[in-house]
Backbone as CSV, one residue per row, in Angstrom:
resi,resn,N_x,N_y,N_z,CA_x,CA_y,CA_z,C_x,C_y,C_z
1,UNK,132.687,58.908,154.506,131.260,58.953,154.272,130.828,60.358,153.832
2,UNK,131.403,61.438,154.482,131.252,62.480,154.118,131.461,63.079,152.278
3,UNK,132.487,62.689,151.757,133.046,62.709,150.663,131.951,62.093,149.907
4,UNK,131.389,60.929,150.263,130.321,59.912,149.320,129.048,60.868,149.276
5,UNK,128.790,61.403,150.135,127.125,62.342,150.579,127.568,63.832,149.573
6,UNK,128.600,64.023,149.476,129.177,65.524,148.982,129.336,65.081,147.681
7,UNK,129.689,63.964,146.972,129.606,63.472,145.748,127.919,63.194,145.321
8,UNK,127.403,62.911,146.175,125.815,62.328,146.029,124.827,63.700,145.893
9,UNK,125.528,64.658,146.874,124.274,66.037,146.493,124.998,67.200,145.285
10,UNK,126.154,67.045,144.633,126.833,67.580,143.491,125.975,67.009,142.272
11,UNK,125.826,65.974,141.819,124.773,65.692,141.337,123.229,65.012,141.286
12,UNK,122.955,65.871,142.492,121.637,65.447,142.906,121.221,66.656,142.545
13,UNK,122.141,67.892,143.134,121.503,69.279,142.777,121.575,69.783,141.699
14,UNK,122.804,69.327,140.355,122.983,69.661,139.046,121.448,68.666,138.392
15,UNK,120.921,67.377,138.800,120.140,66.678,138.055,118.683,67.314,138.115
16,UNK,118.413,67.859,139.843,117.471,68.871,140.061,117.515,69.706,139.649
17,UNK,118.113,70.795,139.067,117.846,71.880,138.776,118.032,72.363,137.510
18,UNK,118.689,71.381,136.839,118.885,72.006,134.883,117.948,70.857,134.212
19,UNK,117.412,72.037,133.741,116.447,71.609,132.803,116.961,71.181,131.137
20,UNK,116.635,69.795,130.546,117.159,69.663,128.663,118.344,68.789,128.863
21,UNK,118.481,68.139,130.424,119.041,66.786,129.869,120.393,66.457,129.657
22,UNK,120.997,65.580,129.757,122.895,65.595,129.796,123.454,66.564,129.414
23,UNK,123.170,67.148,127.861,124.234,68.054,127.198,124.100,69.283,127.647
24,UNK,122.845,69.723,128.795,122.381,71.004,129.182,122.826,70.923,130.572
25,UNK,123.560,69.743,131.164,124.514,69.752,132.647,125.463,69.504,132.638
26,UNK,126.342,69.223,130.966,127.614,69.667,130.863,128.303,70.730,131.742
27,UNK,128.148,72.108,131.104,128.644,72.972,132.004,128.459,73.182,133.463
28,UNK,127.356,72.922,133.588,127.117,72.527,135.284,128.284,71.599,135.952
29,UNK,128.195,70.532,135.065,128.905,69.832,136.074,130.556,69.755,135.666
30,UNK,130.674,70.327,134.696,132.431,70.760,134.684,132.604,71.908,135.444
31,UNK,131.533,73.057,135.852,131.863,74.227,136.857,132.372,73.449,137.916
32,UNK,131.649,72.773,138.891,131.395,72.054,139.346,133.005,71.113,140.126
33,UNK,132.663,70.233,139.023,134.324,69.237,139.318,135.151,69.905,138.626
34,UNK,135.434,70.267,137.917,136.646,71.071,137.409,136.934,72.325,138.055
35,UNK,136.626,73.556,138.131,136.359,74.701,138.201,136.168,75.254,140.001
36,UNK,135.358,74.205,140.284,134.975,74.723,142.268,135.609,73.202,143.039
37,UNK,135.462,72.422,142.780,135.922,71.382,143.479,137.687,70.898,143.094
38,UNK,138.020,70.899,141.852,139.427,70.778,141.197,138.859,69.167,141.305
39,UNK,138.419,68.505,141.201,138.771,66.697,141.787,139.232,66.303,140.515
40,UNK,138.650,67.113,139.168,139.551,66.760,138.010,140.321,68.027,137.285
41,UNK,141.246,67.485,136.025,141.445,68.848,135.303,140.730,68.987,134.346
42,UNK,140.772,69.820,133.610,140.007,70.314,132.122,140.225,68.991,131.278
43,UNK,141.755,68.484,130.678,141.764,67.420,130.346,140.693,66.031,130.577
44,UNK,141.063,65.914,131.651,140.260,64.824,132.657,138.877,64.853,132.106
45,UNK,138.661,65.731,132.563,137.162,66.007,132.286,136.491,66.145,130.677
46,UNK,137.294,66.190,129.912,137.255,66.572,128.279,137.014,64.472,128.232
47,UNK,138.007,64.051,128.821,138.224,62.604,128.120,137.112,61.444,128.783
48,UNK,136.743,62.641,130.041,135.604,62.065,130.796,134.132,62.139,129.638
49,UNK,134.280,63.378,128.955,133.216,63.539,128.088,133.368,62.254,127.142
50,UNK,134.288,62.361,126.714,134.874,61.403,125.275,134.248,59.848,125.403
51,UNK,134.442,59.874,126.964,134.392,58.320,127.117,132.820,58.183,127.493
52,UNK,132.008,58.872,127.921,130.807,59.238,128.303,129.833,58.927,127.188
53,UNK,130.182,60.156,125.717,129.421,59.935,124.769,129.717,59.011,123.913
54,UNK,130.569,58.227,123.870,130.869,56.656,123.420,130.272,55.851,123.822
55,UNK,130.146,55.742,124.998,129.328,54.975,125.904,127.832,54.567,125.775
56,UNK,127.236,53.537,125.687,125.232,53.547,125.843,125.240,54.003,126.965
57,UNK,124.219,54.842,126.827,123.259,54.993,128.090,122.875,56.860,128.143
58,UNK,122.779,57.613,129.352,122.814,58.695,129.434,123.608,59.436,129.656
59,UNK,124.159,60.676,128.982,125.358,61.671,129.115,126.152,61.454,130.949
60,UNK,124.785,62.400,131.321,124.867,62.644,132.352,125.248,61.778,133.654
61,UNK,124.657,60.473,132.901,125.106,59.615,134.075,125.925,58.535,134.024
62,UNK,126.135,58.634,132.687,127.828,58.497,132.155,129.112,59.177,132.644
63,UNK,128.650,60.227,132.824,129.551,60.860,133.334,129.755,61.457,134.496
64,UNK,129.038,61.056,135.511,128.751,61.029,136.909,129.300,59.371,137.204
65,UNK,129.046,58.662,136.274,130.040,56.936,136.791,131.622,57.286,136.708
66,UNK,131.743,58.275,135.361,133.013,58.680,135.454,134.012,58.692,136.870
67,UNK,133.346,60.047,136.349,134.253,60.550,137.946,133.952,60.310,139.332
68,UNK,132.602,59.071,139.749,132.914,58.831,141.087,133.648,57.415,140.927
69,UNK,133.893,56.760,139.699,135.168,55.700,139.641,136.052,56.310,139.678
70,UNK,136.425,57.357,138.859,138.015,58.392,139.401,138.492,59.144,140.591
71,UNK,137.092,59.079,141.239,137.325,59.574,142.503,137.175,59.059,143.658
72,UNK,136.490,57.308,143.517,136.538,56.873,144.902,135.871,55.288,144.494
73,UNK,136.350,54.871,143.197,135.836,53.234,142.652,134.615,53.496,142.822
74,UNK,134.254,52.124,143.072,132.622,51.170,142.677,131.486,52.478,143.903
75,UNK,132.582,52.663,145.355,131.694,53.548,145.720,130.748,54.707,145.491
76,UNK,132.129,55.278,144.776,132.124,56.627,144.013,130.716,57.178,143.242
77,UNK,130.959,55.618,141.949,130.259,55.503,141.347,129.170,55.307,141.440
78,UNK,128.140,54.636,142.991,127.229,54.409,143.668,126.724,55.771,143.607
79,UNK,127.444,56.444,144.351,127.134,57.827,145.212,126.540,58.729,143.577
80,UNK,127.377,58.968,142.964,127.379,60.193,141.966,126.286,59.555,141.105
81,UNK,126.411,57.842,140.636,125.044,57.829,139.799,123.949,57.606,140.243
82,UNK,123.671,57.518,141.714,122.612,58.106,142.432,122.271,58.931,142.476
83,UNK,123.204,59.808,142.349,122.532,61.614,142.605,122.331,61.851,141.205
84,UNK,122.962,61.764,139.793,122.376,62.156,138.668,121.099,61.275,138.305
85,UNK,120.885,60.216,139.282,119.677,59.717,138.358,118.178,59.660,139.470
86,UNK,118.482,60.063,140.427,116.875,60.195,141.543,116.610,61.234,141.474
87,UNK,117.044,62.560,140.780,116.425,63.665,140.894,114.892,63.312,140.185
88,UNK,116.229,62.820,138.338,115.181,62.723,137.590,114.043,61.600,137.397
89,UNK,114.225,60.694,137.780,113.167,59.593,138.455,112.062,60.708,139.355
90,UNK,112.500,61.213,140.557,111.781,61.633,141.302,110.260,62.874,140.245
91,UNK,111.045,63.484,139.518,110.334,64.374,138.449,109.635,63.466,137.939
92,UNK,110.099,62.651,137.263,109.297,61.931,136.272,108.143,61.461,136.989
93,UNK,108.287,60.770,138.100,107.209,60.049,138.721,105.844,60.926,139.733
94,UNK,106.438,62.380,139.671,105.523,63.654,139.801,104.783,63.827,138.877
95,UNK,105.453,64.185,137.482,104.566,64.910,136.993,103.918,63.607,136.039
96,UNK,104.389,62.337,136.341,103.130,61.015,135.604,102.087,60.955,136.375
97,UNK,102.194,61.433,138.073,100.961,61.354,138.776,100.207,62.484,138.532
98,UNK,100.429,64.022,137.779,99.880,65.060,138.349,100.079,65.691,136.839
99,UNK,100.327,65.038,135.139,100.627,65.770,134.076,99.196,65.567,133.827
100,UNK,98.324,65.070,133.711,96.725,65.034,133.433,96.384,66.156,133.568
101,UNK,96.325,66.644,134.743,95.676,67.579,135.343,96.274,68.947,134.900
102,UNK,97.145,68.799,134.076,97.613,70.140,133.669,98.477,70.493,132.377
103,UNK,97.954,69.525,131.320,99.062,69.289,130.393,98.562,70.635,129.291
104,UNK,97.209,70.585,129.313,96.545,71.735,128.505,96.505,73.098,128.946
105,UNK,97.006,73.194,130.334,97.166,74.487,130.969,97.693,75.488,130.043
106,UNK,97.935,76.999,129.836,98.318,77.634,128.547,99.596,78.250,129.625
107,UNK,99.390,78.011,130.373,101.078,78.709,131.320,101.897,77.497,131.174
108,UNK,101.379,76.161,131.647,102.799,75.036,131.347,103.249,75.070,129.990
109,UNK,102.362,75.328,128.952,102.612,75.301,127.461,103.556,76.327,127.233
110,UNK,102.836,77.351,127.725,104.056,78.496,127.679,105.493,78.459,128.517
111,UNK,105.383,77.935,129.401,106.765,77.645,130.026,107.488,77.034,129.239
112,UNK,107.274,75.815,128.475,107.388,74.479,127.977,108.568,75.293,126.505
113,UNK,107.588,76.247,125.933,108.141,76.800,124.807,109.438,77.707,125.148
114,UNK,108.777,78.495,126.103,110.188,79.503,126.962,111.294,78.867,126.997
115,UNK,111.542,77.434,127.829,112.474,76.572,128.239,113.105,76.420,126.867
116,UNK,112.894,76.323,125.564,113.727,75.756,124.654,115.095,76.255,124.338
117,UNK,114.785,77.474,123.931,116.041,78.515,123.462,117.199,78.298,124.632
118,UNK,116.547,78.319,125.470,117.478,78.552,126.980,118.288,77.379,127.452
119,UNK,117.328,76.128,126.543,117.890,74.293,126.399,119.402,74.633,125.489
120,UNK,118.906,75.291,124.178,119.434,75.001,123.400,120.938,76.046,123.716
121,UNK,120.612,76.939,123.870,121.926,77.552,124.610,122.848,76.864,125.504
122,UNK,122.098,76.019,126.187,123.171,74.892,127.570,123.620,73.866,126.269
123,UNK,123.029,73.703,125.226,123.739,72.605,125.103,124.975,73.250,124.122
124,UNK,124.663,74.007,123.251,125.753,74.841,122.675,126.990,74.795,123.447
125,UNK,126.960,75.863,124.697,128.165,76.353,125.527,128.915,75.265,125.593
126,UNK,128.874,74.167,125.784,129.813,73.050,126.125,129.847,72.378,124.931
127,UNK,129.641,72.432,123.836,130.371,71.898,122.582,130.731,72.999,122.084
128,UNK,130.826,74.078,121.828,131.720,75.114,121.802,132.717,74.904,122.350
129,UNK,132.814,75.241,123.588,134.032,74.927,124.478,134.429,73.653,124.298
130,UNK,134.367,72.538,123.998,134.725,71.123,123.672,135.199,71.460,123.088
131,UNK,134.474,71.948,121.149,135.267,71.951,120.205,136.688,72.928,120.420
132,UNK,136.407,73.805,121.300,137.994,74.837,121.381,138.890,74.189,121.951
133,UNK,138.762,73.494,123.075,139.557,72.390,123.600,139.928,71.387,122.556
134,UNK,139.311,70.731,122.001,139.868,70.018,121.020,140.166,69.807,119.659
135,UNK,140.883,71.268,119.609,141.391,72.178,118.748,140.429,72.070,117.371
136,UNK,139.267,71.937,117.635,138.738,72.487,116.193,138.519,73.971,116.456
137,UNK,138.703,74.748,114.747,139.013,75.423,114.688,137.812,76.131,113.654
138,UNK,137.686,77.049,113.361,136.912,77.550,111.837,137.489,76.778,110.596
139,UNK,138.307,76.094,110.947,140.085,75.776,109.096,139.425,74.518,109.231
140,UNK,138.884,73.775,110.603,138.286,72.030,110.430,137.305,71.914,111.219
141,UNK,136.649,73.357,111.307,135.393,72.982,111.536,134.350,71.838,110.790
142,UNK,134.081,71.932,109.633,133.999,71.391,108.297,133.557,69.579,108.144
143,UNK,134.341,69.343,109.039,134.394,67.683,109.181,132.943,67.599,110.792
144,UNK,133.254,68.572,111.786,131.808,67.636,112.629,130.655,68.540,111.602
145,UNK,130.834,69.380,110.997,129.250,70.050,110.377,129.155,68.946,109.348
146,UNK,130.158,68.627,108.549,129.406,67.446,107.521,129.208,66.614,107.884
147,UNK,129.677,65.855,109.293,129.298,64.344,109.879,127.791,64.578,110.190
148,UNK,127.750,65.728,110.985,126.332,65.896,111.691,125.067,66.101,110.578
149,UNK,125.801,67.089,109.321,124.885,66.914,108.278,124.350,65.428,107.698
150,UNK,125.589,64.736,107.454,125.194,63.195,106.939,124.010,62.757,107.941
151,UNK,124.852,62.859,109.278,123.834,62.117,110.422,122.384,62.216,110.248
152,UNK,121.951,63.483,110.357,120.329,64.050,110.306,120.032,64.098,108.843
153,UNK,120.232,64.316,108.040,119.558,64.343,106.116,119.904,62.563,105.959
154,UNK,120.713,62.353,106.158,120.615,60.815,105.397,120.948,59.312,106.649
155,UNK,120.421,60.025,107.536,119.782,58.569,108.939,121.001,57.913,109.168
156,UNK,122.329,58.017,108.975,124.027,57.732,108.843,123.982,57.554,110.166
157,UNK,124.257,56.030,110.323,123.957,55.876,112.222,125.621,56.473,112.547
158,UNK,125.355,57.058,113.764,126.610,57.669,114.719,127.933,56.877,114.633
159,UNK,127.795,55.286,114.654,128.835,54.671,114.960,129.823,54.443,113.855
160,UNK,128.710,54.466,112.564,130.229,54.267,111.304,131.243,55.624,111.692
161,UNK,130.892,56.674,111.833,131.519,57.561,112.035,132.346,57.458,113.429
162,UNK,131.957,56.910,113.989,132.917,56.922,114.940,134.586,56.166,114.900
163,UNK,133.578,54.743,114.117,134.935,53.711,114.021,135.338,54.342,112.551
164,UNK,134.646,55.055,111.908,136.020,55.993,110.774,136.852,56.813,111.572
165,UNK,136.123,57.394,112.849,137.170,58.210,113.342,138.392,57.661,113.926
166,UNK,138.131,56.595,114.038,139.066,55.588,114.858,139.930,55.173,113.899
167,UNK,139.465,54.486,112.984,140.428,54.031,112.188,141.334,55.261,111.548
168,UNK,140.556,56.254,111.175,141.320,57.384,110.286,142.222,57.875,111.566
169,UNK,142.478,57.976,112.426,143.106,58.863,113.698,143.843,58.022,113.995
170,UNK,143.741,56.511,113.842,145.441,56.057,113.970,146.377,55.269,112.648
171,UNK,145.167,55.664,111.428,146.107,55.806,110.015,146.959,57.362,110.190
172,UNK,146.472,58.172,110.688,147.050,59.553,110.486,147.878,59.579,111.383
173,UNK,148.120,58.965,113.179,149.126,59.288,113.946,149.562,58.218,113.705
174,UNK,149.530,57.097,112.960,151.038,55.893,112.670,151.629,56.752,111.581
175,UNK,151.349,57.407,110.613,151.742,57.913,109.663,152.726,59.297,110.437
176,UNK,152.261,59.881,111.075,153.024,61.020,111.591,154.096,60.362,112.758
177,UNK,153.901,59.450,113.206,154.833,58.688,114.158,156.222,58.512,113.331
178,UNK,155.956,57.810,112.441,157.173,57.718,110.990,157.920,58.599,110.224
């Protein structure tokens, strides 16, 4: 029981406290299970991503089902996607009772703007580090900047690209198998 409550406030306190959303509690929560707890390795946790952002639904709590199925089944998975997802319920249902009263304030506005750069930095650090882990390089960088270009200039939904990646990645390792 202990283990389930220690899985439940790991991401109760990563969902409370980072602000900008799955890709901005990446690094949080690979410090986290990888890094202070070990319950996975770097690998693990890379394929935990993989399988996460394939997945519908939210990063974060994609990947909090992850690893409390890798770490303790259907329980696991209770515990950890409880804690990534009542923080933010709990927020949401604050500030729907109490955003009226303060949406025009010029300090929340200003907070609001502050928070971005500092978003956009969390989400960087961990696709950086992704991409170094999975050996892209500056030589193939080239291929996610033009996918992502197609994606945003010409509305190229995510998934053709995916099942090209699929298909092209085991035309290229049957070919190198031979």
């Amino acid at each position: 029981m202990k283990f389930y409550y220690e899985l439940f406030m790991l991401f109760f306190k990563i969902g409370m406290f980072v602000i900008g959303g799955g890709y901005a509690m990446i690094p949080f929560i690979k410090a986290e299970v990888v890094e202070n707890k070990k319950w996975l390795t770097e690998d693990e946790f890379l394929d935990a991503l993989a399988v996460s952002q394939s997945a519908p639904g939210i990063l974060a709590v994609n990947v909090s089902v992850y690893v409390g199925k890798r770490l303790r089944g259907v329980k696991g998975i209770v515990a950890a996607s409880l804690g990534a997802v009542l923080p933010s319920f709990l927020i949401i249902l604050i500030i729907a009772i109490f955003f009226k009263n303060f949406q025009d304030n010029p300090y929340v506005i200003a907070a609001f703007k502050g928070i971005k750069p500092a978003v956009i930095a969390l989400i960087l650090t961990p696709a950086l580090s992704l991409a170094k882990k999975a050996g892209i390089t500056y030589k193939n960088v080239i291929i996610p900047i033009a996918i992502a270009t197609l994606i945003a200039l010409f509305n190229i939904s995510p998934i053709i690209f995916i099942l090209l990646g699929i298909f092209g990645g085991n035309l290229y390792y049957r070919g190198e198998r031979k």
